[in-house]
N, CA, C and O atoms as a CHARMM CRD file, in Angstrom:
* protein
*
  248
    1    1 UNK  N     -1.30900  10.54400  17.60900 PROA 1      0.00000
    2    1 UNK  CA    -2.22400   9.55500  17.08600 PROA 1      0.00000
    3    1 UNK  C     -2.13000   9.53200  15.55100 PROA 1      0.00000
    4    1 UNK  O     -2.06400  10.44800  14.73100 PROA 1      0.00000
    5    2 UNK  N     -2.14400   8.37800  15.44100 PROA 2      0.00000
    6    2 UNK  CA    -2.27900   8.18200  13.42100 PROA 2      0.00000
    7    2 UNK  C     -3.52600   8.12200  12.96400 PROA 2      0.00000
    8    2 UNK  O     -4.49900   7.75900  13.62600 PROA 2      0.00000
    9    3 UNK  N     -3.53000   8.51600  11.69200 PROA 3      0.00000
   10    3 UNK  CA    -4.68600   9.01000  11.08800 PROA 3      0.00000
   11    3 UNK  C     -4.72700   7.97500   9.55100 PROA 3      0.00000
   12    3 UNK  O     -3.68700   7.98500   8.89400 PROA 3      0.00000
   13    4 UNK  N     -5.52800   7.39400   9.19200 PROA 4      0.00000
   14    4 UNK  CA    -5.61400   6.96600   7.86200 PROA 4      0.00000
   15    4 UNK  C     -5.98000   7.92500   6.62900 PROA 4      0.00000
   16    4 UNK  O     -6.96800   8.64900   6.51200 PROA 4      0.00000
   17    5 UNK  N     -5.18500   7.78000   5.97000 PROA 5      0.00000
   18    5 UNK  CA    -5.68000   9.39200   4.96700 PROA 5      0.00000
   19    5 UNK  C     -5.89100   8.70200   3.45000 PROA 5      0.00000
   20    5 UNK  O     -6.28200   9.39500   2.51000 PROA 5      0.00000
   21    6 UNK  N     -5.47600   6.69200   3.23700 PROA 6      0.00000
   22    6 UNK  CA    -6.15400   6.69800   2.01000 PROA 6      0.00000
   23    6 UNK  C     -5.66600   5.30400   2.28000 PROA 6      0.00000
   24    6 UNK  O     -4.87000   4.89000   3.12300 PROA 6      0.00000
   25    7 UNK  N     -6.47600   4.57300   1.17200 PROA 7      0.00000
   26    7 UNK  CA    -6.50600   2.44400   1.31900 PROA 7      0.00000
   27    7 UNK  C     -5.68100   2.61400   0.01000 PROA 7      0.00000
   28    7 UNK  O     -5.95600   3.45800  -0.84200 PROA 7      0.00000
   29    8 UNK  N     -4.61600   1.71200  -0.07400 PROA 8      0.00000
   30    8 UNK  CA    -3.92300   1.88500  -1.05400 PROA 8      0.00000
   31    8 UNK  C     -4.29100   0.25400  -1.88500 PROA 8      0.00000
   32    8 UNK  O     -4.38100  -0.87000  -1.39200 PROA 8      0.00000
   33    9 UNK  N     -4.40500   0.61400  -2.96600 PROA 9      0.00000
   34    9 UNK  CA    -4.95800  -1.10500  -3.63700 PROA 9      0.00000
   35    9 UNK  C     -3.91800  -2.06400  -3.72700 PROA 9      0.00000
   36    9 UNK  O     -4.31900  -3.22700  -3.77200 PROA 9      0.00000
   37   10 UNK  N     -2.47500  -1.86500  -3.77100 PROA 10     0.00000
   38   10 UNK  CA    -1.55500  -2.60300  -3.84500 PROA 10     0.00000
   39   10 UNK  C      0.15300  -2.08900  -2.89700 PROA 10     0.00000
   40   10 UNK  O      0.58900  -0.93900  -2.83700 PROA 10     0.00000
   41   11 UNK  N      0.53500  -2.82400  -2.53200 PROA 11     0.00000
   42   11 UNK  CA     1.44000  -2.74400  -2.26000 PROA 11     0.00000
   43   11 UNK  C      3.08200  -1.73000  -2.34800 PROA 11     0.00000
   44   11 UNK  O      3.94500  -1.25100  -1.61200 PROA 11     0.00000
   45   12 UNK  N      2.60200  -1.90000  -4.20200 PROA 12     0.00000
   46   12 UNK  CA     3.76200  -0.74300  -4.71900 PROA 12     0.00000
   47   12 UNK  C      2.49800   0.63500  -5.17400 PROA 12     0.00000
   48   12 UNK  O      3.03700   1.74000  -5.24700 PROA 12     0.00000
   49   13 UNK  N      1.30600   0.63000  -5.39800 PROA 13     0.00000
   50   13 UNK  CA     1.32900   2.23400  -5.05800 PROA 13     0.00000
   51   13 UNK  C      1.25000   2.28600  -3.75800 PROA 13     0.00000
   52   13 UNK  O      0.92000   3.45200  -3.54400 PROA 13     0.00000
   53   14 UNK  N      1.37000   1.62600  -2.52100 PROA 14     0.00000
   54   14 UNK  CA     1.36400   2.32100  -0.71800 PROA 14     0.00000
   55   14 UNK  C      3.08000   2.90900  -0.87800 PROA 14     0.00000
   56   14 UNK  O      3.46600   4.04000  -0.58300 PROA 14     0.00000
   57   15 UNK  N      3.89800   1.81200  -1.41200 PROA 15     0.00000
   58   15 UNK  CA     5.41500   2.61600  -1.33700 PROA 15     0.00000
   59   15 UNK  C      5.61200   3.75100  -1.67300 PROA 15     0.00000
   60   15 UNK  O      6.03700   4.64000  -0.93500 PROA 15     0.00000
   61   16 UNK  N      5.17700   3.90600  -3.43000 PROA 16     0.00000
   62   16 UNK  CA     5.00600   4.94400  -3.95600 PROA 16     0.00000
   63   16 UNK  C      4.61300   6.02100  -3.45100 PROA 16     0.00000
   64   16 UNK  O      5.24100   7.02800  -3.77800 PROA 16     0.00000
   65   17 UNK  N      3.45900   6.17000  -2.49800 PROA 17     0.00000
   66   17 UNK  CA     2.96800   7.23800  -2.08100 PROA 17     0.00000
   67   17 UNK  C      4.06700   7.64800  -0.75300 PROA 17     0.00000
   68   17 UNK  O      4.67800   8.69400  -0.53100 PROA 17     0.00000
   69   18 UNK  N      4.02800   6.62800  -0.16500 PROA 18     0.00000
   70   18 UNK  CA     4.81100   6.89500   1.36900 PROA 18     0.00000
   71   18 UNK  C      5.95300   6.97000   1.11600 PROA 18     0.00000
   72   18 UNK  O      6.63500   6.72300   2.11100 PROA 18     0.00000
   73   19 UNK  N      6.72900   7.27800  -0.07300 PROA 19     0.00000
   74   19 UNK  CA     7.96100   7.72300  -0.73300 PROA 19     0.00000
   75   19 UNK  C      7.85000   9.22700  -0.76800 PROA 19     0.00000
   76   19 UNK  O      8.30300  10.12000  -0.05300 PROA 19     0.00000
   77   20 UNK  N      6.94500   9.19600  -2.05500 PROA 20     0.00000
   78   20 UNK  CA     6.65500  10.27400  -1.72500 PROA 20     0.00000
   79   20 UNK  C      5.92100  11.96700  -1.03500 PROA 20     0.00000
   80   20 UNK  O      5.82900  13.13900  -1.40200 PROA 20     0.00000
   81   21 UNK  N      5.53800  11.10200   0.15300 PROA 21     0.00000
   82   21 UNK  CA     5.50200  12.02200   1.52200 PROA 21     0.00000
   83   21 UNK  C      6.45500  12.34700   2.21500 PROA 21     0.00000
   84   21 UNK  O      6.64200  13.47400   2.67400 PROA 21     0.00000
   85   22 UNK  N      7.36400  11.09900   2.40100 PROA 22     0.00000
   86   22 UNK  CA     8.10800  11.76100   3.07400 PROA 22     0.00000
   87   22 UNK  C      9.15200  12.22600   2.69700 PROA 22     0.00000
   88   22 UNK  O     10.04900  12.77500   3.33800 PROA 22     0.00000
   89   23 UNK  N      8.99400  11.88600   1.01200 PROA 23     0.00000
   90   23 UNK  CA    10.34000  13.08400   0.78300 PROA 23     0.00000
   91   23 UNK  C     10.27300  14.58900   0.86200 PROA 23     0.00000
   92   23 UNK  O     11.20900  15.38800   0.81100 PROA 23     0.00000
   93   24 UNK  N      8.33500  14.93200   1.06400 PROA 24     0.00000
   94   24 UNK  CA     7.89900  16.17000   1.26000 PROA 24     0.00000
   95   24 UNK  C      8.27400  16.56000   2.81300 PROA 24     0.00000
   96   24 UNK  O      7.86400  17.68800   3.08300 PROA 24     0.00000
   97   25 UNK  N      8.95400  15.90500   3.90700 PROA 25     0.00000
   98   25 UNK  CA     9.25500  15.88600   5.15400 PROA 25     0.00000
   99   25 UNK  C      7.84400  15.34100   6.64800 PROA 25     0.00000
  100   25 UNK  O      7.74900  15.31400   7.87500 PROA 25     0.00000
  101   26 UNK  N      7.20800  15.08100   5.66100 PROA 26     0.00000
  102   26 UNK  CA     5.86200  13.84900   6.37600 PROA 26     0.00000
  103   26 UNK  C      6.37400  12.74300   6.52900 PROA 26     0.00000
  104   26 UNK  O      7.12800  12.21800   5.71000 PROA 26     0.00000
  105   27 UNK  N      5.86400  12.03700   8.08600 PROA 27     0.00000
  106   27 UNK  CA     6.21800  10.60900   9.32100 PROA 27     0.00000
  107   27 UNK  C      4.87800  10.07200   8.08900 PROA 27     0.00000
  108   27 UNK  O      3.95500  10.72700   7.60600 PROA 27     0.00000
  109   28 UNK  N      5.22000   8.85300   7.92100 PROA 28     0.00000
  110   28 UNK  CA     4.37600   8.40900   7.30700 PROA 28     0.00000
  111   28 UNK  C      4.58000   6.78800   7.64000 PROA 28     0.00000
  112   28 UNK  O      5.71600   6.32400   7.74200 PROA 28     0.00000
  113   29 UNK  N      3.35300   5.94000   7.80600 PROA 29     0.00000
  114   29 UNK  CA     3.52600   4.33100   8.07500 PROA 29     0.00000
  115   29 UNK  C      2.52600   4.08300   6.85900 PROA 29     0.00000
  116   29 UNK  O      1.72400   4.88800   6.38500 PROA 29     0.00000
  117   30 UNK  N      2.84200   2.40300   6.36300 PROA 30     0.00000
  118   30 UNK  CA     2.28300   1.60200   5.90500 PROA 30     0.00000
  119   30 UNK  C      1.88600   0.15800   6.66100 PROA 30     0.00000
  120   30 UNK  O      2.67400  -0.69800   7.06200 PROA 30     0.00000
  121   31 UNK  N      0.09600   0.15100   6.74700 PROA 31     0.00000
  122   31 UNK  CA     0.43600  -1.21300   6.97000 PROA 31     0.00000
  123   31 UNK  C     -0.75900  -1.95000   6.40900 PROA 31     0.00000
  124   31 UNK  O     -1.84700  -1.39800   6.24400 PROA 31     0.00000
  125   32 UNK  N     -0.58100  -2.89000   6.19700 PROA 32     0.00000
  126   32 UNK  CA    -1.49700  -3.70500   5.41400 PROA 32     0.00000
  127   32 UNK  C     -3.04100  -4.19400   5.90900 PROA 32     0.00000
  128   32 UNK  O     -3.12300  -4.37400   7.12400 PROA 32     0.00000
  129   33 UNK  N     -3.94600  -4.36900   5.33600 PROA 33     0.00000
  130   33 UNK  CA    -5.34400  -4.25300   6.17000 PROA 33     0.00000
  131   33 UNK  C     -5.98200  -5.98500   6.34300 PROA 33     0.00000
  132   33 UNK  O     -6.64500  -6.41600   7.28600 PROA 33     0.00000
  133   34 UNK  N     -5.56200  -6.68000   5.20800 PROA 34     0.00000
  134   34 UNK  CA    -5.58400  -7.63500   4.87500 PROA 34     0.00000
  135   34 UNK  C     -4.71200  -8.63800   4.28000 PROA 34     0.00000
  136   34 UNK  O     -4.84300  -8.41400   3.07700 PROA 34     0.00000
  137   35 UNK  N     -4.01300  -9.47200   4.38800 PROA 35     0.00000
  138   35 UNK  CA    -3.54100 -10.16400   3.42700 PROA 35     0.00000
  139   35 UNK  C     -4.25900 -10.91700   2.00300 PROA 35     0.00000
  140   35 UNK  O     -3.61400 -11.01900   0.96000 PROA 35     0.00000
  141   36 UNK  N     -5.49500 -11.35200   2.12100 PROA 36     0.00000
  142   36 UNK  CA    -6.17300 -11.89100   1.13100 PROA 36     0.00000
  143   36 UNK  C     -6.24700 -10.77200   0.13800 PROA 36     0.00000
  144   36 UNK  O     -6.07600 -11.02500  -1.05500 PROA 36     0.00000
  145   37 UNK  N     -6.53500  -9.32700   0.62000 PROA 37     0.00000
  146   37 UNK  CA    -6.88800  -8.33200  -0.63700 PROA 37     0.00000
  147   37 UNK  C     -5.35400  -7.56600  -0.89000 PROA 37     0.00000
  148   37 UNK  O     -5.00500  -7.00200  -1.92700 PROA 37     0.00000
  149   38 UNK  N     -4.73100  -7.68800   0.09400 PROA 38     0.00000
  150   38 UNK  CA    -3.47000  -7.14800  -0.26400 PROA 38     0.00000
  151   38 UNK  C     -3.82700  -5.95000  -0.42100 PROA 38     0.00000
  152   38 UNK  O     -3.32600  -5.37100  -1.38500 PROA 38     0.00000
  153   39 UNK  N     -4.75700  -5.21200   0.41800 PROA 39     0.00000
  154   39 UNK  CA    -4.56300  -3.44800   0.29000 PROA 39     0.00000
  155   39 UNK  C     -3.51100  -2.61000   1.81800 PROA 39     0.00000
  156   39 UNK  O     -3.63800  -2.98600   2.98300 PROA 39     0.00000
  157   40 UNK  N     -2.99400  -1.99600   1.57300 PROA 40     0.00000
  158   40 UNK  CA    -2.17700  -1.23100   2.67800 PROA 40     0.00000
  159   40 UNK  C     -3.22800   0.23400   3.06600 PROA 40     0.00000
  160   40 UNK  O     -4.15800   0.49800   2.30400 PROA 40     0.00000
  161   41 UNK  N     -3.02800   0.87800   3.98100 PROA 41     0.00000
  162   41 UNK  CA    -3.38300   1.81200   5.02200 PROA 41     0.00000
  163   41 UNK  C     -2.04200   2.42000   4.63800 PROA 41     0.00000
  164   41 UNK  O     -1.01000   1.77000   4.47600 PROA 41     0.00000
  165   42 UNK  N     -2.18400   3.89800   4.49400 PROA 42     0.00000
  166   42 UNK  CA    -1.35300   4.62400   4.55200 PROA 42     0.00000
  167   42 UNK  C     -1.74500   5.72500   5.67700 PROA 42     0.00000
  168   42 UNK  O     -2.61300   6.58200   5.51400 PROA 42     0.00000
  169   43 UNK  N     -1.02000   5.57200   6.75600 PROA 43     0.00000
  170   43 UNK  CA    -0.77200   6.98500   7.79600 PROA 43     0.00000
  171   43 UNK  C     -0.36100   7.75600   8.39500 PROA 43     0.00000
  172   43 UNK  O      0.56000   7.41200   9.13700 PROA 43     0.00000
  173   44 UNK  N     -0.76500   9.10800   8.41800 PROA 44     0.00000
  174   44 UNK  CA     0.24900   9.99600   9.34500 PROA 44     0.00000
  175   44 UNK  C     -0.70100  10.73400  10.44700 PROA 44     0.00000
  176   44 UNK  O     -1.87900  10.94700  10.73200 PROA 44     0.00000
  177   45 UNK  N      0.32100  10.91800  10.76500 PROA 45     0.00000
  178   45 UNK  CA    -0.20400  11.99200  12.42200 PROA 45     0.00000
  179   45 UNK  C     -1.17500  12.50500  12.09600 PROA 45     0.00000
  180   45 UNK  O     -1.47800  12.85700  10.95600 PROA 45     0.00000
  181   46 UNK  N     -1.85600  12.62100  13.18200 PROA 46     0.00000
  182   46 UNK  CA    -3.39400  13.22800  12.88000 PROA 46     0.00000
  183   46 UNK  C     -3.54100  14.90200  12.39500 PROA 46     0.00000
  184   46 UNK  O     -4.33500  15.53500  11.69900 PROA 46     0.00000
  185   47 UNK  N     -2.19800  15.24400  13.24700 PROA 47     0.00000
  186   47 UNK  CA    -1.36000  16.63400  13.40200 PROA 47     0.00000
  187   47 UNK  C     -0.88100  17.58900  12.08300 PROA 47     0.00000
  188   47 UNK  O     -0.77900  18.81300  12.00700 PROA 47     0.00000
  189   48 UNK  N     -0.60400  16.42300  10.97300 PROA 48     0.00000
  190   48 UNK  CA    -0.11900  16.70800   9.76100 PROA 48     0.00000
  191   48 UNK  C     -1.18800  16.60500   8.43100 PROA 48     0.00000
  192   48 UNK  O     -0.89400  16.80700   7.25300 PROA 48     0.00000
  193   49 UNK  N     -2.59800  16.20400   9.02400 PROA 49     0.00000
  194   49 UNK  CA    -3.53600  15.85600   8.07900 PROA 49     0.00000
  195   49 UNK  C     -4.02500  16.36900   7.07900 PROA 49     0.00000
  196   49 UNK  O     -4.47000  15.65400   6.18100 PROA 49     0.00000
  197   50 UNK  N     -4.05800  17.96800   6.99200 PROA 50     0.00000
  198   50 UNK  CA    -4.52100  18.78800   6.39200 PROA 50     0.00000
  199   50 UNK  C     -3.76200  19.00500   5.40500 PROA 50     0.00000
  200   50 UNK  O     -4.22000  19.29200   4.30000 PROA 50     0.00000
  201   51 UNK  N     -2.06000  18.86700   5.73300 PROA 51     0.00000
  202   51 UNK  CA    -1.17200  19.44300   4.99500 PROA 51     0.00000
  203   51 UNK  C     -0.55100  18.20000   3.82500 PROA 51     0.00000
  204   51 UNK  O      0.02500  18.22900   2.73700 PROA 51     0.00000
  205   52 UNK  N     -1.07700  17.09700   4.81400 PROA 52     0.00000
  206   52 UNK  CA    -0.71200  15.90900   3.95600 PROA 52     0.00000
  207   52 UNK  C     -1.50200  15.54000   2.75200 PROA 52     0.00000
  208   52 UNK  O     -1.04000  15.01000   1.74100 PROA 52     0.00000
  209   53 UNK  N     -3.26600  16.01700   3.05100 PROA 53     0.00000
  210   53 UNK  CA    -4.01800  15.31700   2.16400 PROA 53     0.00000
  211   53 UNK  C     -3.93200  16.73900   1.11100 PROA 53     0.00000
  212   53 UNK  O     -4.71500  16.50700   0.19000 PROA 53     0.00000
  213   54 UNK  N     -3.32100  18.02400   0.91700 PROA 54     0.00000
  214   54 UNK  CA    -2.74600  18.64400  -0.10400 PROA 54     0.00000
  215   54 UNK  C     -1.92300  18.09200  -1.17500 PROA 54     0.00000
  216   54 UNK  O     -1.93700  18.19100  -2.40200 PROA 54     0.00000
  217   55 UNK  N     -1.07900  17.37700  -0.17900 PROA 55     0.00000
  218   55 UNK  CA     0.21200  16.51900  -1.47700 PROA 55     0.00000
  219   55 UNK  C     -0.61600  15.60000  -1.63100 PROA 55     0.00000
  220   55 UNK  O     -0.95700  15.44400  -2.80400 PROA 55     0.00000
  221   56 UNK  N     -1.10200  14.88600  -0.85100 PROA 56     0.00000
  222   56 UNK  CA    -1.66300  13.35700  -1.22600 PROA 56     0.00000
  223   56 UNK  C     -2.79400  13.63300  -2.87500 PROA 56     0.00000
  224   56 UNK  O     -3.04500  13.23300  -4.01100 PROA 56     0.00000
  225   57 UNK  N     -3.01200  14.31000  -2.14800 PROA 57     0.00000
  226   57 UNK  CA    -3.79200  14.98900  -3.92800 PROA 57     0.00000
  227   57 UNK  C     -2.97900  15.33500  -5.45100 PROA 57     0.00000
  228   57 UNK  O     -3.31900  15.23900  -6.63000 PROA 57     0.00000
  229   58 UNK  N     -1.76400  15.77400  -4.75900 PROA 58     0.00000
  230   58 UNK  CA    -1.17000  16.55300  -6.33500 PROA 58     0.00000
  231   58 UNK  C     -0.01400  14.69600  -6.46100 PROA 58     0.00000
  232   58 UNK  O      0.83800  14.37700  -7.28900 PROA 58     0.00000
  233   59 UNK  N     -0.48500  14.03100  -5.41400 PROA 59     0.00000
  234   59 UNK  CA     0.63900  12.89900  -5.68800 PROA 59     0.00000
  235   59 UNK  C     -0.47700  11.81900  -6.94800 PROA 59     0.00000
  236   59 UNK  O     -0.13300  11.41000  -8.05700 PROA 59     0.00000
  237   60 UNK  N     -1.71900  11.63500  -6.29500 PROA 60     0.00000
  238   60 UNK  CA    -2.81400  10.83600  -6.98000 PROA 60     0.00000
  239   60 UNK  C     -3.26400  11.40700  -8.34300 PROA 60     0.00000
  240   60 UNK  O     -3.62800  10.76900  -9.33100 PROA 60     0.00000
  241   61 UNK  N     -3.14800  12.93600  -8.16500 PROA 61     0.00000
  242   61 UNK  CA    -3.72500  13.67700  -9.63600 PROA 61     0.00000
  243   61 UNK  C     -2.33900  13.75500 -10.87800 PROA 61     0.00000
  244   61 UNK  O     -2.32700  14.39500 -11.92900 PROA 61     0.00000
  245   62 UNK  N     -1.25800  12.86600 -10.30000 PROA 62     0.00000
  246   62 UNK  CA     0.14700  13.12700 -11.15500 PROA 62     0.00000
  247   62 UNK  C      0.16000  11.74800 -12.26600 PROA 62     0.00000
  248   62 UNK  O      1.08100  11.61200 -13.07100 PROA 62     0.00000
């Protein structure tokens, strides 16, 4: 099961991030929530959550 772990405000930071997850070896999807606001959903396995929202932190605090 996928897990949402953050609303991304645009398009190129959802790449950005889901670049770099999975170059950390994290399944990662993007998909968009809306077209009018143009924010993306970034998610991974529910399985990987703990370990993901570690990087997802040192990726947002960079």
């Amino acid at each position: 099961m996928w897990t949402v772990i953050y609303i991304a405000p645009t398009a190129k930071v959802a790449d950005k991030i889901k670049t770099k997850l999975s170059e950390e070896g994290f399944l990662v999807q993007t998909r968009p929530i809306s077209l009018s606001k143009q924010q993306f959903e970034i998610r991974v396995p529910s399985g990987e959550l703990e370990e993901v929202q570690e990087v997802l932190n040192s990726i947002l605090h960079s």
